[in-house]
N, C-alpha and C positions, 0 to 999 in steps of 0.2 A: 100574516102574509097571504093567507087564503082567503082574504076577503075582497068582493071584484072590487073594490074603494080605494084598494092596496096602493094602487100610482096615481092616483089623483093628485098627491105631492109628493114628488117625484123627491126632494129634497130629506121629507121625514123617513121614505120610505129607506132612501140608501143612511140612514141614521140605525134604523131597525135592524137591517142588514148587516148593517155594521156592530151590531149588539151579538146579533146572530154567530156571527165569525168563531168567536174565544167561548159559546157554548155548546156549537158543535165541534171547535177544534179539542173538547173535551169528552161529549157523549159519543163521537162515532166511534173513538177509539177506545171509549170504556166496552160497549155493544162488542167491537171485535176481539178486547181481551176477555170478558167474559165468555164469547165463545169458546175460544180457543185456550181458555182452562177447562173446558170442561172436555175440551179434546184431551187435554194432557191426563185430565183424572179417571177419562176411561181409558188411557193406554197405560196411567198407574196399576190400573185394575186389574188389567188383562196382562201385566208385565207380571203382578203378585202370581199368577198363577200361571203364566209360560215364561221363565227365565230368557228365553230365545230370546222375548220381544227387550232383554233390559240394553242395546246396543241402539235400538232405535227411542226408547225412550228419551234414552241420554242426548241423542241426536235432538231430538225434538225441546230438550228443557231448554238449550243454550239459546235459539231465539226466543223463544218464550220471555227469557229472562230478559233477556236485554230489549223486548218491548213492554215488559212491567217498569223498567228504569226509565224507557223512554217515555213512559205513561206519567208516572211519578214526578218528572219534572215538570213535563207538562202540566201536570196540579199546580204547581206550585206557581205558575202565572196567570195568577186568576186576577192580578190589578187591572184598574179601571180602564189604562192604558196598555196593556203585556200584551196585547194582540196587532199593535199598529206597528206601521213604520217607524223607522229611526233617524233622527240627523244625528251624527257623532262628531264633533268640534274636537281638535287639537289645536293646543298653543304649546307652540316654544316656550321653556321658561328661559331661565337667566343664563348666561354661558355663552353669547353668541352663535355664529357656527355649531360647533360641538352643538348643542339644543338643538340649531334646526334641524339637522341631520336626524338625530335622536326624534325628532318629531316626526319627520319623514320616514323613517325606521316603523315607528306606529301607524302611522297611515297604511302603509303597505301591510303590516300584518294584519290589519282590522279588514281591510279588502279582500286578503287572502281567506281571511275567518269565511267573510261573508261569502264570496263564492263557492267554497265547497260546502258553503251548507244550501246553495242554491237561490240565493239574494242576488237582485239586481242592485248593481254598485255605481254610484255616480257622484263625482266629485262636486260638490254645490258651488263651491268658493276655495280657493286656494290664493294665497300671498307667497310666492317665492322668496326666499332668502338668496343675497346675490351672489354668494361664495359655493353654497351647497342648502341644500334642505331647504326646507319650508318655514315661514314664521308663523303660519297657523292655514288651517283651511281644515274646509265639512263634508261631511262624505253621506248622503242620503242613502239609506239603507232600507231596501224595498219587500216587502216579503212579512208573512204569517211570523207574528211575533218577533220581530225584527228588537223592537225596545222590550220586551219581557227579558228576554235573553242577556244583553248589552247593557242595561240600566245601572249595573253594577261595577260596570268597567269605569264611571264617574271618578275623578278625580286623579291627585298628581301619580307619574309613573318614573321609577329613579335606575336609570342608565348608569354603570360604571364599567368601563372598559378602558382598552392604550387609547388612546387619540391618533386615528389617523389625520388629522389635521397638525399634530404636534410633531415638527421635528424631530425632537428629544425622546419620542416616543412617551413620554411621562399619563401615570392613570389619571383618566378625569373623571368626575362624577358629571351629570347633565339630567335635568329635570325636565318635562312637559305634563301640561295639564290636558286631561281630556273630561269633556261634559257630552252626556247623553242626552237628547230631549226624543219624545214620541211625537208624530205626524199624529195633529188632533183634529185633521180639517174633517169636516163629517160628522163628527160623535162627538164633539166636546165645542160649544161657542162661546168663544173669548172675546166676548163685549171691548171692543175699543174706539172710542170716538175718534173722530177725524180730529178734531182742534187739540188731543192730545197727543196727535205724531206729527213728525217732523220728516219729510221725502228729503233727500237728495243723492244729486246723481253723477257720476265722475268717470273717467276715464279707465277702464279697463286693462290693466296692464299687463297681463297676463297671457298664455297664448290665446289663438285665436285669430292671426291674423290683423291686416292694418282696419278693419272694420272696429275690432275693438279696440283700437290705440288712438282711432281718429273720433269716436266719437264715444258720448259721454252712456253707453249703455248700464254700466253699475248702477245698481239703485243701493241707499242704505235709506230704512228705517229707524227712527228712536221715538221709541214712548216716553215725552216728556216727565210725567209724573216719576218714570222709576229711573229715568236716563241710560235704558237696556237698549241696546240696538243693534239691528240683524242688517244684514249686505250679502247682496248677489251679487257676482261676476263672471257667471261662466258662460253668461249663455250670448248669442249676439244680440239678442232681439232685447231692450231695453223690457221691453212688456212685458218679459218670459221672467226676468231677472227682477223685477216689479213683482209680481206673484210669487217668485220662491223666496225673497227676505220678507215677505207681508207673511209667507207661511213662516219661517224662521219665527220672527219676533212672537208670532204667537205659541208655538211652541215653546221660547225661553219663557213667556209668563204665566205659561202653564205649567213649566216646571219651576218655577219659584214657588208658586204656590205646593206643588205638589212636595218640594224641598221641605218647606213650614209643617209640612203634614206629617213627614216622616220623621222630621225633628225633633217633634215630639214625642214620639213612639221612642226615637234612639236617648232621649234623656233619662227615660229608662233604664239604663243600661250601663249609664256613661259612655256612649257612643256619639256625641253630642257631633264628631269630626266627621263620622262617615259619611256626612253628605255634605259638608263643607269646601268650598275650593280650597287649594292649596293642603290638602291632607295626604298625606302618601300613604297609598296602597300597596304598592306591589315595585318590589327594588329586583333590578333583570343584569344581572352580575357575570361580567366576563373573564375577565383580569381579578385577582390572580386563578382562581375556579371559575368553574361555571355552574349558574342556580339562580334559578328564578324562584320568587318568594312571596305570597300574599299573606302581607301581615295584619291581614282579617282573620283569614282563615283556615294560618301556617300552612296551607297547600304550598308545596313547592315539587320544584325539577330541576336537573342538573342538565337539561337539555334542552337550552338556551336558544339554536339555531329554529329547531323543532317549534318554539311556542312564539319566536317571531316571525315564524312562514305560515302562523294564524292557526297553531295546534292549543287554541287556549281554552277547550271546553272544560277540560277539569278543572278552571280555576271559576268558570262562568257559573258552573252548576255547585261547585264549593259552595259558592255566596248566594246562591238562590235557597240552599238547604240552610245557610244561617238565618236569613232574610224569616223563613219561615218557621224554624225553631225560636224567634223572638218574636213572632207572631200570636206562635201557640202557647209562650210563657204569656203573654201580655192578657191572652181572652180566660186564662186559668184565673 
């Protein structure tokens, strides 16, 4: 980057930059835990020999500690991707109602997640269900390791609760699926030829206004070869919605590939499901207790309201600490 040549292409350069991001969002804050152990081992020092000072020690270990934790995770999203942006997809599953709801239930949480950790939140595309809830829509998640974080929340999520939709009040189970992809525009180019996609464009049904109801601003992309295709609707301007499903689509074919790559790693394992659509991870139990459960990696809570108003980092960082204990069995 110190070379006066640096922006000549202006393109490589924010490529570089972007490389740059996830190895200083690792050295700065090794530099400042380092220092700041060696604060703590000279007030070990000087506590060994003045009692007095063992009140301020104690004072000083507890942040300490929990920026060696927050360092620790941070290792552990060293993927090619863990530094970029996020889109995160929900789909209703099967159930009707009940599911949309349930899907709309995870929308909110994952918005909740992301703003108190300081992500800009922006619904890409949403389909309304006409009774209640959602039958699917994307929620762009903006910010320093947005997908390192989230990656793991991939796949089905199993709701059992009474049905407030149900007269009778009777328990219903409801499923939705959610898939994570990283924003690879910049750092990763996904070769796709024009004569292997397919544009079109449709009426926007959603809010926004008679601008999106009168005219056809949705764009959907599909890469013929795999029959994958991405759709925007949120924005008004056809163009805008045109550039975010052309990012979409690329993002989904970079995680199918990056799916094949991990798949391999989990066959290992007998994990072959974990990145599979349709696998259940994590069952969020009302009726007749309450308890939420990752049956990756038996983290759970009986504080059900708490981990859908987006208090889900113990179960984020659960899966990042297995993610990497089957890493470091694999290079053994």
């Amino acid at each position: 980057m110190g070379q006066p040549n640096f922006w000549d292409n202006p393109e490589k350069a924010q490529q570089i930059i972007a490389q740059l991001k996830p190895l200083n969002g690792l050295l700065k804050p090794y530099e400042e835990l380092e220092s700041a152990a060696g604060d703590v081992q000279a007030l070990v020092e000087l506590a060994d020999e003045d009692a007095s000072l063992e009140p301020e020690l104690e004072r000083e270990l507890a942040p300490f500690e929990k920026r060696l934790d927050d360092f620790e995770m941070r290792a552990m999203l060293d993927g090619p991707q863990d530094a970029s942006n996020a889109y995160l997809r929900i789909q209703a599953g099967t159930g009707g109602t009940e599911a949309c709801d349930w899907a709309q239930m995870l929308l909110r949480m994952y918005a909740r997640w992301a703003e108190k950790h300081g992500y800009e939140v922006e619904i890409v595309d949403e389909l309304p269900n006409e009774e209640a809830g959602i039958r699917n829509a994307t929620l762009h998640i903006k910010g320093d390791y947005a997908y390192g974080h989230l990656q793991g929340e991939a796949g089905v999520h199993r709701l059992v609760r009474i049905s407030p939709f149900d007269a009778n009040a009777r328990r219903q189970t409801s499923f939705a699926a959610v898939d994570v992809m990283p924003e690879i525009e910049g750092v990763i180019e996904i070769a796709i030829r024009p004569d292997e996609l397919r544009r079109d464009t449709f009426r926007s049904g959603g809010p926004g206004g008679q601008h999106q109801n009168k005219t056809e601003s949705g764009v959907r992309y599909t890469h013929l070869p795999t029959g994958i295709s991405a759709e925007s609707r949120s924005q008004r301007s056809q163009h805008k919605n045109d550039e975010m499903a052309l990012k979409l689509l690329k993002a989904k074919l970079y995680q199918i590939e990056e799916q094949k790559r991990r798949a391999e790693v989990e066959k290992l394992y007998d994990e072959k499901g974990e990145v599979a659509w349709g696998y259940q991870i994590r069952n969020y139990v009302m009726q007749p207790y309450t308890l939420v459960k990752d049956l990756r990696t038996e983290v759970q809570t009986p504080q059900v309201q708490n981990v859908l108003d987006g208090e889900i980092d113990e179960f984020i960082q659960a899966y990042l600490r297995l993610k990497a204990e089957r890493r470091h069995k694999k290079t053994k």
